[in-house]
N, C-alpha and C positions, 0 to 999 in steps of 0.2 A: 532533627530540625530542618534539614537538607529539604526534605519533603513539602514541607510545608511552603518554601517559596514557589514550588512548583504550580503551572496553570492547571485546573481543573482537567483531568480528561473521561469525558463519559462516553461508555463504554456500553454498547448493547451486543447481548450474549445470544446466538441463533443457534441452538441444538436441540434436537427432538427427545435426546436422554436427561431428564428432566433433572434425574438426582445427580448429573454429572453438573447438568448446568447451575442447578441450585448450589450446592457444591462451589462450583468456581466463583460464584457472586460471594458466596461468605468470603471464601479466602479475597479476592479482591478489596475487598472493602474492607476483609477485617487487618489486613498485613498493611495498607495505604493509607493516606490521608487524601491523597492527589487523584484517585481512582472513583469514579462512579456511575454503578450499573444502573442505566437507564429503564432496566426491561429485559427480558427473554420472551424470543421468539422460538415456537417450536416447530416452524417451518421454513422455507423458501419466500414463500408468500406473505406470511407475518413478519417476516425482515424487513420489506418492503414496506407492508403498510406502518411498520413501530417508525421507520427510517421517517417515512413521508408524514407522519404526526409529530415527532420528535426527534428530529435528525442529533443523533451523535456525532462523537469526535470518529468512535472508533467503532467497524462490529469487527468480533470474534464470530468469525463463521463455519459452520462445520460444512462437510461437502454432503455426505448422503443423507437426507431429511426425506419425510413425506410430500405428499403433494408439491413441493420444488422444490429442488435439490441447492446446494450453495453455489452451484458454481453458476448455475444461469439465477439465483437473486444474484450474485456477484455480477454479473452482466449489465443486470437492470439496472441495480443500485448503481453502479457505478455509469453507467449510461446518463441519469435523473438527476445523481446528485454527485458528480466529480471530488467535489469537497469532503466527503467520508469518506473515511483509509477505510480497507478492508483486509484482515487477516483472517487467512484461515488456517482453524484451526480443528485438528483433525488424526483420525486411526491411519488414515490413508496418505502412502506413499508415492503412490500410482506416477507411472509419467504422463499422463493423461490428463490426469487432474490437477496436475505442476503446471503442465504445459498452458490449459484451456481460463486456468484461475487465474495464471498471471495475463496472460493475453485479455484476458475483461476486465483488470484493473486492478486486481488483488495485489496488495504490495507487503504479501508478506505468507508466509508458507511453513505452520509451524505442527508439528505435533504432540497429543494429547501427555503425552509420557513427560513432555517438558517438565524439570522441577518449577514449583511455583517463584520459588526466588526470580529463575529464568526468564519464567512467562510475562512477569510485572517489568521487566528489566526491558524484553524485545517491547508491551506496549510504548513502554516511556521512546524506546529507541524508534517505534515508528512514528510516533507523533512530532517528533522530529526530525523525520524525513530520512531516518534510516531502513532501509530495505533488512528484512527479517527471513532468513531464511534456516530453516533447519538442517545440520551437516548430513541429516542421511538422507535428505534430496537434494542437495546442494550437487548431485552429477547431472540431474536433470534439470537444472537451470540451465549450464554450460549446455546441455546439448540442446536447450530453445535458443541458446545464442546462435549457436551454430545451425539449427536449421533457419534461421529468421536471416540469413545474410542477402542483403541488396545491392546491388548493384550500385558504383559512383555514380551515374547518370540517374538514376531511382533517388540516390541519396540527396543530392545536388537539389535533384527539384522538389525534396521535401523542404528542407534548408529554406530553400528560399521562400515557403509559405511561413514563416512566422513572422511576428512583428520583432521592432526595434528590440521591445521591453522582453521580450521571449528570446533573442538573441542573446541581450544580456544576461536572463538567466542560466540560458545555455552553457554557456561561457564560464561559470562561477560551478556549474558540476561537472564542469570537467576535470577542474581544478579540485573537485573534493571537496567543495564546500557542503558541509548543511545545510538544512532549511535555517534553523538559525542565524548562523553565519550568513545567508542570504539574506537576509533580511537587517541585520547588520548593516549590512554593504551597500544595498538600495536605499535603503530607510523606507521599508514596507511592510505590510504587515505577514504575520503566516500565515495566516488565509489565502493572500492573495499570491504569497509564493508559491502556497501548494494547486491554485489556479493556474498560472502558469505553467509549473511542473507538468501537470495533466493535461494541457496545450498542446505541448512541448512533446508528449509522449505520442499522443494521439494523433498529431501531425508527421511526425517523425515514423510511426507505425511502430514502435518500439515497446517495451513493457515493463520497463526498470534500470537502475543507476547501471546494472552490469554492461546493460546493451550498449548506454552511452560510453562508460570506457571504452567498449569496445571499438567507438568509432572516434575514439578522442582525436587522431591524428587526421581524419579526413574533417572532422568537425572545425578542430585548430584553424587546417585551411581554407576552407570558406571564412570563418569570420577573420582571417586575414587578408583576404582578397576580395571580399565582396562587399 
């Protein structure tokens, strides 16, 4: 019954293996109440045009497709329309493909082998503003952490391109808040905290919650002193 208070989240499937994707719309739809598949695209390009006729909450995106591959629709999409999560989902472990996915927006890094229990579980978790990532690339995040590092003077003059309302979200992940819990706290809605969010990354030059820990303590002191 838990399910059922949950908000709808539609969910468009991008993979060119037709019986895989057909495949995961059943089990989606058939295992949920709260899940639904907007459409499958069997390309790059059809991601793009299903997103810009019927933007979803969520795509499921595979990386190697025909005619454009996931990671540059991931680029686009998330260029056009900030407001769609994007996970990809995928055979490939690649740090390339870790690397280039999350840097264009993808906020979530999962592979095909996942049980389905799991997979429903990571959607729920990202539409929530939980970052998704699968422990056998889970080394190659840490080392995008690690090659993405800035400089204080670099960081300093990000910081200070945000607005007031971008500060104060700032401030509430560093603490570990949610999306929910953000919105809680504001009294706003999630849409507009995942507005923000994507703000907040983009001005920042960053690619997800990890990076921000990472700079929890230089972060702290700016919106203490400035």
């Amino acid at each position: 019954m838990e399910e059922e208070s949950q908000p709808l989240i539609r969910v468009l499937i991008a993979d060119d293996q037709m019986l895989f994707a057909e495949g995961l719309k059943t089990i989606l739809e058939s295992r949920t109440r709260d899940i639904e598949v907007t459409g499958i695209a069997k390309n790059g390009a059809e991601a793009i045009e299903a997103v810009a006729k019927n933007p979803p909450d969520l795509v499921l995106m595979d990386v190697r497709m025909p005619v454009m591959d996931g990671v540059e629709a991931t680029k686009r999409i998330h260029a056009r329309f900030p407001g769609v999560l994007i996970v990809m989902l995928t055979t490939f472990d690649d740090d390339e493909y870790v690397k280039l996915s999350l840097a264009y927006g993808a906020i979530g890094y999962l592979l095909k082998n996942r049980p389905p229990a799991e997979l429903i579980a990571s959607i729920r978790a990202v539409r929530n503003g939980v970052l998704q990532i699968d422990p056998a690339v889970s080394k190659a995040i840490i080392k995008v952490a690690r090659e993405k590092e800035l400089d204080d003077d670099e960081f300093l003059t990000s910081l200070n391109t945000l607005t007031s309302r971008e500060r104060e979200v700032l401030k509430l992940l560093t603490q570990a808040n949610d999306n929910k819990s953000i919105c809680a706290q504001m009294n706003i809605a999630e849409q507009t905290v995942r507005n923000y969010i994507s703000a907040i990354y983009s001005k920042l030059g960053i690619v997800n919650r990890i990076e921000i820990m990472k700079y929890t303590e230089k972060i702290k002191f700016y919106l203490n002193h400035f």
